[in-house]
PDB file of N, H, CA, C and O in Angstrom:
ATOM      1  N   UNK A   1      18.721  -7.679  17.509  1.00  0.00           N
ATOM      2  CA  UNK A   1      17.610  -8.285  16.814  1.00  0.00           C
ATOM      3  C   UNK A   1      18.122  -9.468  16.005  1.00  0.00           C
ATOM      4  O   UNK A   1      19.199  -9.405  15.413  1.00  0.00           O
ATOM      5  N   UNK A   2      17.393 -10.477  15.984  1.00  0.00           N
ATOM      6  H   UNK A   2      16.518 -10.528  16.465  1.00  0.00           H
ATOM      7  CA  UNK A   2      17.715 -11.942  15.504  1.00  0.00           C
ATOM      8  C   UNK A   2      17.109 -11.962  13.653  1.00  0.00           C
ATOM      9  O   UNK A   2      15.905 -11.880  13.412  1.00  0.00           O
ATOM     10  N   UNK A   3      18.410 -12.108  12.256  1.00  0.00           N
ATOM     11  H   UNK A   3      19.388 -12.175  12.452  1.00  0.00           H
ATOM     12  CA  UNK A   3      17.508 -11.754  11.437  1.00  0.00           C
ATOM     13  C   UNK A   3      16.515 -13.014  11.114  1.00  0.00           C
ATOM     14  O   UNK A   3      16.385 -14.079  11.718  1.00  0.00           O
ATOM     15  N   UNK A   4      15.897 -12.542  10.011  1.00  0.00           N
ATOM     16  H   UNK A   4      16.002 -11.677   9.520  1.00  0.00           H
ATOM     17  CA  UNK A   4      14.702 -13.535   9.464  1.00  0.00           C
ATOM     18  C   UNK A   4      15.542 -14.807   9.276  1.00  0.00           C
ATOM     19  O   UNK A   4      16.739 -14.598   9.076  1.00  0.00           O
ATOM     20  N   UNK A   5      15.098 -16.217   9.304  1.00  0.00           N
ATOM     21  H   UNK A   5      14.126 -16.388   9.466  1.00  0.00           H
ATOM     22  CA  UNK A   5      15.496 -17.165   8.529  1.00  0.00           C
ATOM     23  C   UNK A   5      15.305 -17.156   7.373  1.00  0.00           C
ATOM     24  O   UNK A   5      14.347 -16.497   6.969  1.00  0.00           O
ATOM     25  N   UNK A   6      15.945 -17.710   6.642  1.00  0.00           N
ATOM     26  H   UNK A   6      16.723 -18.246   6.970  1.00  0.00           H
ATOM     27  CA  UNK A   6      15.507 -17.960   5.110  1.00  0.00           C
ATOM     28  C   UNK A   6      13.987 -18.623   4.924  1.00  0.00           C
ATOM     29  O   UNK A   6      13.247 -18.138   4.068  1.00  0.00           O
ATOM     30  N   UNK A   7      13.734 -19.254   5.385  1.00  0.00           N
ATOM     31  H   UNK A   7      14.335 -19.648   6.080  1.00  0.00           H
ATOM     32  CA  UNK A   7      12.327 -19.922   5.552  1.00  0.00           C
ATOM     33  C   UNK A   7      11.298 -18.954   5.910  1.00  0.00           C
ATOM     34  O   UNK A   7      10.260 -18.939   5.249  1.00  0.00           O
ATOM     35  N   UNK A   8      11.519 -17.868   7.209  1.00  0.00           N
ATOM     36  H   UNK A   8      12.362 -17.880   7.746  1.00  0.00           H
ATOM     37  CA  UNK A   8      10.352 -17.238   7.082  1.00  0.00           C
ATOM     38  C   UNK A   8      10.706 -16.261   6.142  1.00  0.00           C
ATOM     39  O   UNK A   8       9.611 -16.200   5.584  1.00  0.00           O
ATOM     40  N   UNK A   9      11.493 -15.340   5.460  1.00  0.00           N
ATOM     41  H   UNK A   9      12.383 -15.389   5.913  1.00  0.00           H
ATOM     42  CA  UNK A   9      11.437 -14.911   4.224  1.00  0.00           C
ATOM     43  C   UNK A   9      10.879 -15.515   3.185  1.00  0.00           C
ATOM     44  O   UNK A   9      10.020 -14.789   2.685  1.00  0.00           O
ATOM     45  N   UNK A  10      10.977 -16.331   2.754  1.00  0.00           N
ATOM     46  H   UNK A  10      11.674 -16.921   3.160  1.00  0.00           H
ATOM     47  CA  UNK A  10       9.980 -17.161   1.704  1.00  0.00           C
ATOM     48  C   UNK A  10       8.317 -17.081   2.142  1.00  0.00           C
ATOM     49  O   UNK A  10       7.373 -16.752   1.423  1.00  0.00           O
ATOM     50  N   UNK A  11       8.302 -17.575   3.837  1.00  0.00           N
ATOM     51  H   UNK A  11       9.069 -17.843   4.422  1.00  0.00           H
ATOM     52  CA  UNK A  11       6.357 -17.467   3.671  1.00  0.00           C
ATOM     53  C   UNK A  11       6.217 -15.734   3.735  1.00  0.00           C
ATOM     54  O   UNK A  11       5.111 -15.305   3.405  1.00  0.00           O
ATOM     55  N   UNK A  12       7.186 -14.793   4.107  1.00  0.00           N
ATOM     56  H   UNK A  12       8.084 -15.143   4.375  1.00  0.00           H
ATOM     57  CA  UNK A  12       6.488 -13.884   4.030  1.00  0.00           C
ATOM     58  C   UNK A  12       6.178 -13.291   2.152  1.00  0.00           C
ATOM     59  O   UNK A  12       5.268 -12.621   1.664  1.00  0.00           O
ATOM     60  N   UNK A  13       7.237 -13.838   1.630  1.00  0.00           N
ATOM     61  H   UNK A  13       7.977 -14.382   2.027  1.00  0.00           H
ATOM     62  CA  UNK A  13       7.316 -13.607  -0.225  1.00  0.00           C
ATOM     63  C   UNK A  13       5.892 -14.079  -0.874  1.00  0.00           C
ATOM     64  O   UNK A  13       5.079 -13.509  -1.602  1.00  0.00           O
ATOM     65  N   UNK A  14       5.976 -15.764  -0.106  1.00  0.00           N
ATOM     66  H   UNK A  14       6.636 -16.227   0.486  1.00  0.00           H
ATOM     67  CA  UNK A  14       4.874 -16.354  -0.296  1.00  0.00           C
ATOM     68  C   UNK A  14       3.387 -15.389  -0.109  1.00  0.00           C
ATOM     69  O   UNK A  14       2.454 -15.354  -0.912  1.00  0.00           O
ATOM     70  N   UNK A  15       3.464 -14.871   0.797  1.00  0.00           N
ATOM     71  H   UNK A  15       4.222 -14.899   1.449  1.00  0.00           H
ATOM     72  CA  UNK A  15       1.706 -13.906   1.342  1.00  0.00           C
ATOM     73  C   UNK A  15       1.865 -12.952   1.192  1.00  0.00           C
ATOM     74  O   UNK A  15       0.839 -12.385   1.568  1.00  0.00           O
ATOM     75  N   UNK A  16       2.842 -11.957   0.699  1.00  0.00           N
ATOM     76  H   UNK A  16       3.675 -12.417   0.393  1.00  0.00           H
ATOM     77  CA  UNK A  16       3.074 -10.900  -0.451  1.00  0.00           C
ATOM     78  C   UNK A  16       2.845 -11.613  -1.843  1.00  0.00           C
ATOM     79  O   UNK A  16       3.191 -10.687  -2.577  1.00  0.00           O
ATOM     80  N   UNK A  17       2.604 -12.311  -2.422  1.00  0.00           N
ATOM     81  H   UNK A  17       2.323 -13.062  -1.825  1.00  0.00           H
ATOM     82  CA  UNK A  17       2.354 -12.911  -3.050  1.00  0.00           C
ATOM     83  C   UNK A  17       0.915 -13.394  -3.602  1.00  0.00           C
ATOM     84  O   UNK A  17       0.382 -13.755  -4.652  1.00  0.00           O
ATOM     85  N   UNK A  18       0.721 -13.251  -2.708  1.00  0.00           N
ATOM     86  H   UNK A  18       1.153 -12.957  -1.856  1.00  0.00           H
ATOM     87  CA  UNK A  18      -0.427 -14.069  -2.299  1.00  0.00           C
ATOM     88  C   UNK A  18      -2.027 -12.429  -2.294  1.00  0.00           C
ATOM     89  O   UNK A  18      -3.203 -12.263  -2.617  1.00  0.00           O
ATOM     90  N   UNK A  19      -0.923 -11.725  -1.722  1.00  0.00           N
ATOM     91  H   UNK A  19       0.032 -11.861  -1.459  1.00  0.00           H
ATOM     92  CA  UNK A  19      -2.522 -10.923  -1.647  1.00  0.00           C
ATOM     93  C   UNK A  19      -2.306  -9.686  -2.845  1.00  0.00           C
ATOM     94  O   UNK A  19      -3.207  -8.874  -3.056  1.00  0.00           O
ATOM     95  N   UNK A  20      -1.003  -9.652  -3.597  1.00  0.00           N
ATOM     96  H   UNK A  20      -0.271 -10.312  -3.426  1.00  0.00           H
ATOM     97  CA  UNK A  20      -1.132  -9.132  -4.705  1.00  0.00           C
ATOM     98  C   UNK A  20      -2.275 -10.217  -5.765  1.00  0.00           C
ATOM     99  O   UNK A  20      -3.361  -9.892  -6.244  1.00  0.00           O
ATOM    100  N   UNK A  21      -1.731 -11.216  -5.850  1.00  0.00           N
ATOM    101  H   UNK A  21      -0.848 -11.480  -5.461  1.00  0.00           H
ATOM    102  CA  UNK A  21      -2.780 -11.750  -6.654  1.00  0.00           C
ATOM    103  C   UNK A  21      -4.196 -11.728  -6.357  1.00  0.00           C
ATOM    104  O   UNK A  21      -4.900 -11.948  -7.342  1.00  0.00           O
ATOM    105  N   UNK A  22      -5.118 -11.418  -4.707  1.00  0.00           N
ATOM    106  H   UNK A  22      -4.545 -11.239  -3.907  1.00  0.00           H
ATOM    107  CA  UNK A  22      -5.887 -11.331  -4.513  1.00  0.00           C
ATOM    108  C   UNK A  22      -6.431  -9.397  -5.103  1.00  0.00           C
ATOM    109  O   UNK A  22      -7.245  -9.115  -5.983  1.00  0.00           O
ATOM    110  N   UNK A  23      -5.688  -8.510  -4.300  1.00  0.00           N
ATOM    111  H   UNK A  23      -5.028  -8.739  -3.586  1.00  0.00           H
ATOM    112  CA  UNK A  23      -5.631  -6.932  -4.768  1.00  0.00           C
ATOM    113  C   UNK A  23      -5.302  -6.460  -5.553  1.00  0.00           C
ATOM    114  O   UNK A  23      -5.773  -5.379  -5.905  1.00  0.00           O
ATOM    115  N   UNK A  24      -4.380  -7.047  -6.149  1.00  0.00           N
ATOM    116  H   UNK A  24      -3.998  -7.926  -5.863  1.00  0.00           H
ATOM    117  CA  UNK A  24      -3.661  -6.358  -7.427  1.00  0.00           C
ATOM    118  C   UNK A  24      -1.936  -6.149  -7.271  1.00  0.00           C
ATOM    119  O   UNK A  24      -1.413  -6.804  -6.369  1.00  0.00           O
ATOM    120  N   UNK A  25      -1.011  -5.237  -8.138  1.00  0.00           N
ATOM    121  H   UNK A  25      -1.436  -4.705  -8.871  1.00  0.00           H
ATOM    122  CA  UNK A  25      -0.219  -5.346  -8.113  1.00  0.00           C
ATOM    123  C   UNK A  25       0.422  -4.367  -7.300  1.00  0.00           C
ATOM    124  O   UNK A  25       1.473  -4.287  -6.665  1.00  0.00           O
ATOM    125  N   UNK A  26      -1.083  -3.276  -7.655  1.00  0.00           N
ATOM    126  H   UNK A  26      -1.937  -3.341  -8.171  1.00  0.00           H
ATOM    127  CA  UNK A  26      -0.652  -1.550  -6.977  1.00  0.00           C
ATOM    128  C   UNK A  26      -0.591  -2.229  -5.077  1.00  0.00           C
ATOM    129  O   UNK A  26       0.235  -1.727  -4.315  1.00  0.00           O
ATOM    130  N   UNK A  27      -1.245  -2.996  -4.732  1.00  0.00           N
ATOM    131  H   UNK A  27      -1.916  -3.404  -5.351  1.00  0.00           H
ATOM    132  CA  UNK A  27      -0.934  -3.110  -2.595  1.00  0.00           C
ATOM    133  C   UNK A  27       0.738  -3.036  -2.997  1.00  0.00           C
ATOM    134  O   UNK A  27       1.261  -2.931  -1.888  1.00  0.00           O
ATOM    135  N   UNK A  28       1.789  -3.038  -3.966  1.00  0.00           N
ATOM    136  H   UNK A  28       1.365  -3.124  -4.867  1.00  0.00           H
ATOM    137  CA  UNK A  28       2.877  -2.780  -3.393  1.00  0.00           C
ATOM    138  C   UNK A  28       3.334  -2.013  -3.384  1.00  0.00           C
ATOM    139  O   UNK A  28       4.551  -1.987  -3.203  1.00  0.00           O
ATOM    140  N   UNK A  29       2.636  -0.998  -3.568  1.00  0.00           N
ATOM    141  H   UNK A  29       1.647  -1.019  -3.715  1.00  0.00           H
ATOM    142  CA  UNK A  29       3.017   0.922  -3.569  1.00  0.00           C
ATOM    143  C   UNK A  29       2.403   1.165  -2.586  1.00  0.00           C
ATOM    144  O   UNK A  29       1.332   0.649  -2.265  1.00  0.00           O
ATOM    145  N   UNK A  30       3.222   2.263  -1.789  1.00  0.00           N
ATOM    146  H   UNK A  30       4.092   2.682  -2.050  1.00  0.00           H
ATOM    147  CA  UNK A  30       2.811   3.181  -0.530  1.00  0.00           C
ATOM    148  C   UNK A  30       1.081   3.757  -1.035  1.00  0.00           C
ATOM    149  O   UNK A  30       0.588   4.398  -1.964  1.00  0.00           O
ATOM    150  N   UNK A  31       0.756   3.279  -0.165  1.00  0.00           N
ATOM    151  H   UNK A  31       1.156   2.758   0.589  1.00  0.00           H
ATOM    152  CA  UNK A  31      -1.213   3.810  -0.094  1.00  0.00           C
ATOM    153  C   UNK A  31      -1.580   2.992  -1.646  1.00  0.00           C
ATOM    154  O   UNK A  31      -2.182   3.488  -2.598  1.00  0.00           O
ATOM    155  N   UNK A  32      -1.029   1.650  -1.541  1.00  0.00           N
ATOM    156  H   UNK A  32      -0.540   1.247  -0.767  1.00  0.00           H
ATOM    157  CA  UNK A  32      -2.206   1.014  -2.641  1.00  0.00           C
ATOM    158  C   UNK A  32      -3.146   0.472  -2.562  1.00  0.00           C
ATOM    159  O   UNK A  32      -3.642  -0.024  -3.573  1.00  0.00           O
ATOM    160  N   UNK A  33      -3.770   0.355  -1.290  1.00  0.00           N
ATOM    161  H   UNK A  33      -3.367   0.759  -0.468  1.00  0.00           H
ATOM    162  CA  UNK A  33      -4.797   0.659  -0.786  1.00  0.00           C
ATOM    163  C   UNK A  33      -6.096   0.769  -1.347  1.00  0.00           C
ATOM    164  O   UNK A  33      -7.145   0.152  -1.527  1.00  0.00           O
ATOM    165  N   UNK A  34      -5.389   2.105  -1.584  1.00  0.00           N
ATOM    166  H   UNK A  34      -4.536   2.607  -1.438  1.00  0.00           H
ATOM    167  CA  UNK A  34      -6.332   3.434  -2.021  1.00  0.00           C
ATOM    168  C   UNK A  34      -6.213   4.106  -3.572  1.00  0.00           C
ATOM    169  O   UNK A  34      -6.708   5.206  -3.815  1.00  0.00           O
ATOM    170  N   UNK A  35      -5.321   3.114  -4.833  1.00  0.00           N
ATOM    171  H   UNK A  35      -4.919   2.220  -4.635  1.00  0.00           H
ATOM    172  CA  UNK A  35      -5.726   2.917  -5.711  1.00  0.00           C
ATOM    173  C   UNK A  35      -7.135   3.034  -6.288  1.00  0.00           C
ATOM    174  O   UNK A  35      -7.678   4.009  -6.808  1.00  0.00           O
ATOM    175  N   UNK A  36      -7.629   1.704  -6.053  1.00  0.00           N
ATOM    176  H   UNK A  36      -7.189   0.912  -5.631  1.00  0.00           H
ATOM    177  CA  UNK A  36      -9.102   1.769  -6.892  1.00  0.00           C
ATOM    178  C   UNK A  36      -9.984   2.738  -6.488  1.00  0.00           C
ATOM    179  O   UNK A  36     -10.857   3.071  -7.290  1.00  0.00           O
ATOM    180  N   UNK A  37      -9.931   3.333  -5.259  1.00  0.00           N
ATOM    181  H   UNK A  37      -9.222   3.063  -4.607  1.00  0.00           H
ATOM    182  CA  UNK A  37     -10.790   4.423  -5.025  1.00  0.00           C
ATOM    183  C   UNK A  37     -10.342   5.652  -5.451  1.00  0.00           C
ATOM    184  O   UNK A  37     -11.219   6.495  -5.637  1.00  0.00           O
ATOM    185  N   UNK A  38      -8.897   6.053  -5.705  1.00  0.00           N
ATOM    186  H   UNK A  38      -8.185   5.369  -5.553  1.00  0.00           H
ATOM    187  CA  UNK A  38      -8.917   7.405  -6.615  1.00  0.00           C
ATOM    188  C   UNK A  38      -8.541   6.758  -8.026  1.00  0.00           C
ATOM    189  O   UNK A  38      -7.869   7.606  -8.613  1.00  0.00           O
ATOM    190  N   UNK A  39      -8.654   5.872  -8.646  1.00  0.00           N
ATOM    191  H   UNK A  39      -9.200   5.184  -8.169  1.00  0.00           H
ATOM    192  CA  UNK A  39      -8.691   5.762  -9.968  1.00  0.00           C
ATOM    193  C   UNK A  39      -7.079   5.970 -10.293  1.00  0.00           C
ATOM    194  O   UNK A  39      -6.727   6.154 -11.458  1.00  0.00           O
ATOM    195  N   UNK A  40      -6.138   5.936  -9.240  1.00  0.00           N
ATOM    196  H   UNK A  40      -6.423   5.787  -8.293  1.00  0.00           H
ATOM    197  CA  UNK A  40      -4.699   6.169  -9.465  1.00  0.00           C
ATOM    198  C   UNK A  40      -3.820   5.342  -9.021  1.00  0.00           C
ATOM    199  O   UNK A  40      -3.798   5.189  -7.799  1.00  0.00           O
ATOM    200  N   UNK A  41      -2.730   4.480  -9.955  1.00  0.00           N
ATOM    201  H   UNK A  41      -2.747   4.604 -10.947  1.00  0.00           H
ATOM    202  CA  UNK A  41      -2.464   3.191  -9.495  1.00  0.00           C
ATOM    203  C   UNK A  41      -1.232   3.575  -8.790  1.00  0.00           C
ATOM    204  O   UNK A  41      -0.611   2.570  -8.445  1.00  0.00           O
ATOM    205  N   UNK A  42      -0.703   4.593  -8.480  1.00  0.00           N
ATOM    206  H   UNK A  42      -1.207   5.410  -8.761  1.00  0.00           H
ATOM    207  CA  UNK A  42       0.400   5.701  -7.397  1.00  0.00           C
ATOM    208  C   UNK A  42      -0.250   6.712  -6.728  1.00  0.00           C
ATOM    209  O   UNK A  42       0.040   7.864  -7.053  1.00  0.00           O
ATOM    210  N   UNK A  43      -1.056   6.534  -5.877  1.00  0.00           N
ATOM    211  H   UNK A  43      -1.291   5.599  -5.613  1.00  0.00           H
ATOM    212  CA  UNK A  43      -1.848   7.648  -5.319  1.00  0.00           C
ATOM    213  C   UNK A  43      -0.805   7.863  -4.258  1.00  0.00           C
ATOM    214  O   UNK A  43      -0.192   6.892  -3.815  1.00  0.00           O
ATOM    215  N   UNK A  44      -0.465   9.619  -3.637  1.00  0.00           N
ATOM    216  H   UNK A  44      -0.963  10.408  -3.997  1.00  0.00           H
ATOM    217  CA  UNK A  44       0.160  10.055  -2.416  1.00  0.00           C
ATOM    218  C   UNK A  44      -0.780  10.110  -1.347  1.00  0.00           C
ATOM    219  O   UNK A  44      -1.958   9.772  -1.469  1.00  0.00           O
ATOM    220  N   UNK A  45      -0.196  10.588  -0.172  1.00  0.00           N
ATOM    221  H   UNK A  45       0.760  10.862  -0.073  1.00  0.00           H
ATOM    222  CA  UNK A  45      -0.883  10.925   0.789  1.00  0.00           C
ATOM    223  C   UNK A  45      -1.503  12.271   0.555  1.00  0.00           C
ATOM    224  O   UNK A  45      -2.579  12.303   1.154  1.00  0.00           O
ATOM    225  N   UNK A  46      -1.372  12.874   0.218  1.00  0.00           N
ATOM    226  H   UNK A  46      -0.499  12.848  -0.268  1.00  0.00           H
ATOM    227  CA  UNK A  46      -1.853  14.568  -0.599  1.00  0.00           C
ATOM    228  C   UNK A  46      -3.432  14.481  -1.098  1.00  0.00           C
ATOM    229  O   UNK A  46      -4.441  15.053  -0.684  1.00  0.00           O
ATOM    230  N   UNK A  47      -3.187  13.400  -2.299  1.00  0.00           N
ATOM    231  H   UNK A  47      -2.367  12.936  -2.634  1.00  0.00           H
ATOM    232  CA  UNK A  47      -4.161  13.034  -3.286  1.00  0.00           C
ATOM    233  C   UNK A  47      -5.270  12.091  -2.201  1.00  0.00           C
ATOM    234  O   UNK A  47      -6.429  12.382  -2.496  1.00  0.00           O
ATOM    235  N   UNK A  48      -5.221  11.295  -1.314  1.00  0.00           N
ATOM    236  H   UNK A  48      -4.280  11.058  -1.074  1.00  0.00           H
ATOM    237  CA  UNK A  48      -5.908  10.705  -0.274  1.00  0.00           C
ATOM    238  C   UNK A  48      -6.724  11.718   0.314  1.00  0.00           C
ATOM    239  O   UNK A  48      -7.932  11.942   0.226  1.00  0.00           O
ATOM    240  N   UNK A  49      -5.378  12.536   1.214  1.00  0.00           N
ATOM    241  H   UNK A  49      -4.397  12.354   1.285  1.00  0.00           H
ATOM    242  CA  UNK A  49      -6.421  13.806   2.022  1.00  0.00           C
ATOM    243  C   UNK A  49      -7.567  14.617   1.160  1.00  0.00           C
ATOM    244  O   UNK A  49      -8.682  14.893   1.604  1.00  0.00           O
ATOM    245  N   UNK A  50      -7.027  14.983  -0.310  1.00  0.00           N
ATOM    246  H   UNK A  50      -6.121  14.759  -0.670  1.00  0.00           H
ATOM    247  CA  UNK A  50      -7.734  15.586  -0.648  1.00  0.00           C
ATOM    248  C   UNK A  50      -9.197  14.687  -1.172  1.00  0.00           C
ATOM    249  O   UNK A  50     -10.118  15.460  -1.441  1.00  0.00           O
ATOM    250  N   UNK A  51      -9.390  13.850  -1.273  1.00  0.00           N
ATOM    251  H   UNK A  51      -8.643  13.223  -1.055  1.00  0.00           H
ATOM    252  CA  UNK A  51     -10.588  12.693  -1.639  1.00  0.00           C
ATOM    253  C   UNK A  51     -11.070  12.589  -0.810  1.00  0.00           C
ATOM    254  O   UNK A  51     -12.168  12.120  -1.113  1.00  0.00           O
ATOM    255  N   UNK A  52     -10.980  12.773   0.602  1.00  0.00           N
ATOM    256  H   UNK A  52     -10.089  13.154   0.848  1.00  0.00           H
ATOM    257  CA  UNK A  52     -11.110  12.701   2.109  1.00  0.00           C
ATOM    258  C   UNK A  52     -12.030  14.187   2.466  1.00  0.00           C
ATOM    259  O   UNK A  52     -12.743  14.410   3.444  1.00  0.00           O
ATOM    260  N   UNK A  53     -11.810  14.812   1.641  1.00  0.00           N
ATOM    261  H   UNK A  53     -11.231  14.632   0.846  1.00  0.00           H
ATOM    262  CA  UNK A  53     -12.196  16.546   1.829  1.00  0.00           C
ATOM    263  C   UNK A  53     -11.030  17.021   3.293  1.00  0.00           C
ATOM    264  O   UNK A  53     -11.338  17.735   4.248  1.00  0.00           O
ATOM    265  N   UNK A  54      -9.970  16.493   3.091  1.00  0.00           N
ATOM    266  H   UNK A  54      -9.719  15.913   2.316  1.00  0.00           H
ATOM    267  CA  UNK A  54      -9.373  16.783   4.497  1.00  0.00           C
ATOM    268  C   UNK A  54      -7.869  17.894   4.317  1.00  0.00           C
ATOM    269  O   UNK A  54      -7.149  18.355   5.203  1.00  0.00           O
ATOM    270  N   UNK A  55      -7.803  18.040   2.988  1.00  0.00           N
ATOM    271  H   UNK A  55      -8.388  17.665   2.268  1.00  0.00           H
ATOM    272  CA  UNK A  55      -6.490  18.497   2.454  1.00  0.00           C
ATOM    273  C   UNK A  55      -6.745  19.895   3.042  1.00  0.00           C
ATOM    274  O   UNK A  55      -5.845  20.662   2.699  1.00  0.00           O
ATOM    275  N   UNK A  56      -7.899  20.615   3.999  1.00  0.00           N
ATOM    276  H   UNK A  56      -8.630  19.992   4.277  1.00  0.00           H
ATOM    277  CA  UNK A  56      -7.582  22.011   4.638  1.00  0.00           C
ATOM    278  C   UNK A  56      -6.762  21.910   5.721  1.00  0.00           C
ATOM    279  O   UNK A  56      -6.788  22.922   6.422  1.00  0.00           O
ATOM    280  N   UNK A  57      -5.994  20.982   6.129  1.00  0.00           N
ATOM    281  H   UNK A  57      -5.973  20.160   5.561  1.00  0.00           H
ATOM    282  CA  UNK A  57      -5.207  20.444   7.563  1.00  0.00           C
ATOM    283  C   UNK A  57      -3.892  20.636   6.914  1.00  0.00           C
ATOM    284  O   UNK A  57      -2.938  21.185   7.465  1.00  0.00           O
ATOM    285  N   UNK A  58      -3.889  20.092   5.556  1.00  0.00           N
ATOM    286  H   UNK A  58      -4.664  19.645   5.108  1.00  0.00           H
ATOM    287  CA  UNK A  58      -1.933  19.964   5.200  1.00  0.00           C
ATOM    288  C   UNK A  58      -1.503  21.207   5.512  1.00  0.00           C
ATOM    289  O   UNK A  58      -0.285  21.082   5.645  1.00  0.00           O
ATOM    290  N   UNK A  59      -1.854  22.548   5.743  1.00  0.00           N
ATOM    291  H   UNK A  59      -2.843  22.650   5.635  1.00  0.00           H
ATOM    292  CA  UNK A  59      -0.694  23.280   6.045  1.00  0.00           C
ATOM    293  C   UNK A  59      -0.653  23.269   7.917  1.00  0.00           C
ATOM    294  O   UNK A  59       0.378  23.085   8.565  1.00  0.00           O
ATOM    295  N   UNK A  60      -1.590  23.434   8.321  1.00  0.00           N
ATOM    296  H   UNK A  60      -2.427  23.584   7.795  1.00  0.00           H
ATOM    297  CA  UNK A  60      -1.308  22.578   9.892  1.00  0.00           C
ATOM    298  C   UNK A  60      -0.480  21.795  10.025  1.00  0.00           C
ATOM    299  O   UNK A  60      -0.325  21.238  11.112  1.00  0.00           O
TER     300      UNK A  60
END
């Protein structure tokens, strides 16, 4: 695999950048997403399923 240039590292910094300032700061946490809808600016996948009514599957 060929790595990034320095250049496209920057536009990708740049549009990480870019859509925190549009979403907020939480899109850079795993499922920030889904922040403003559980009122939790670190929400898990746990806390999702269960908002979902779906948390009867996690032991499946």
């Amino acid at each position: 695999m060929t790595p990034f240039t320095a250049q496209e590292i920057k536009a990708m910094t740049a549009r990480c950048d870019a859509l925190e300032g549009r979403f907020g700061k939480e899109m850079h946490n795993d499922y920030g997403w889904a922040s403003v809808a559980l009122k939790n600016p670190k929400p898990n996948f746990a806390q999702i399923e269960k908002a979902a009514s779906l948390d009867h599957w996690r032991p499946r």
